[in-house]
C-alpha positions as CSV (number, residue, x, y, z in Angstrom):
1,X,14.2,-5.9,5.0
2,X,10.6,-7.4,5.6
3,X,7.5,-5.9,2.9
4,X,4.9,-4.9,4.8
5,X,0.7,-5.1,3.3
6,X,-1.3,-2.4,4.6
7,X,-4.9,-1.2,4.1
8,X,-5.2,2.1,3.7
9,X,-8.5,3.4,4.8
10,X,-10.5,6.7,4.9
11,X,-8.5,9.4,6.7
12,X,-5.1,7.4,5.9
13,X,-6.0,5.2,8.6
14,X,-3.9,2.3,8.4
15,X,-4.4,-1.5,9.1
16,X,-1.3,-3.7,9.0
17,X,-2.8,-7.4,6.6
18,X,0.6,-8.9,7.1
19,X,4.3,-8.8,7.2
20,X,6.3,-10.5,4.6
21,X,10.0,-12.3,4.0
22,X,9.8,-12.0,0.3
23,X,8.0,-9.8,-2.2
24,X,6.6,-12.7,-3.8
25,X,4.8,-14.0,-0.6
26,X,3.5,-10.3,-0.1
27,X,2.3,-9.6,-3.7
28,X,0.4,-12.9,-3.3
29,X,-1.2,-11.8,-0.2
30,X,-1.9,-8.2,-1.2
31,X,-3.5,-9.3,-4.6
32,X,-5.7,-11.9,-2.3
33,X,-6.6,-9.0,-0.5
34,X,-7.7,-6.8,-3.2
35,X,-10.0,-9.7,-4.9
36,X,-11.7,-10.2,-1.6
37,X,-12.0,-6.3,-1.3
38,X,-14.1,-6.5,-4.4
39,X,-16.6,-7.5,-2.5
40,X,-17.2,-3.9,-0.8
41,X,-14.4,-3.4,1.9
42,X,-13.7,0.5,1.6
43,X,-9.5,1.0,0.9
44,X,-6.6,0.2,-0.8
45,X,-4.2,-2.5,-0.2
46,X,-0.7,-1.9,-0.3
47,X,2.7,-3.5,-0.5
48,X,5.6,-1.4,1.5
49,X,9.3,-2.1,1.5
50,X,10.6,-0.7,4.7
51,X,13.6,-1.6,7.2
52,X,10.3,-1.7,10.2
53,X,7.4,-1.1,10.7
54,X,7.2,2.5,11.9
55,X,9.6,3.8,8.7
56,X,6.6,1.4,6.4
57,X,3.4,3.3,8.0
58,X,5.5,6.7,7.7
59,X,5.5,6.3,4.1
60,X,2.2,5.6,3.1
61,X,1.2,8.5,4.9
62,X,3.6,10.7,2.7
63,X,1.7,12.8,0.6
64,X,3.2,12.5,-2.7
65,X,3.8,15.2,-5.5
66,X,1.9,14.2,-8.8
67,X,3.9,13.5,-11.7
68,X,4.5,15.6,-14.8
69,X,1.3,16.4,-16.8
70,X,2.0,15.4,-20.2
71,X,0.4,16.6,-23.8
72,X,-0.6,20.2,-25.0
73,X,0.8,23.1,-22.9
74,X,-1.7,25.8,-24.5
């Protein structure tokens, strides 16, 4: 399965940065990316293990449940 490295924009818009053989190759890329995005681009960059394309962009536009809150429960 290929990793996919998405931007994630305002309004979960989503712009496909590359397609990738190995995680390696796509952490690389991502982590480029990000450095450049330091400069002002609006967005997060993402890596995405996915068997395609479609089943990738489905899951970043999963809302996820936050995790457990830790500490004091008074």
């Amino acid at each position: 399965m290929p990793y996919y490295v998405y931007r994630v924009g305002a309004l979960g818009v989503l712009t496909k940065l590359g397609e990738f053989a190995a995680f390696r190759d796509a952490s690389a890329h991502a982590k480029s990316q990000r450095t450049a995005d330091a400069q002002g681009a609006a967005g997060r960059v993402k890596v995405m293990f996915a068997d395609n394309e479609l089943i990738a962009e489905d899951l970043l536009s999963q809302v996820r449940e936050p995790g457990p809150m830790t500490g004091d429960d008074d």
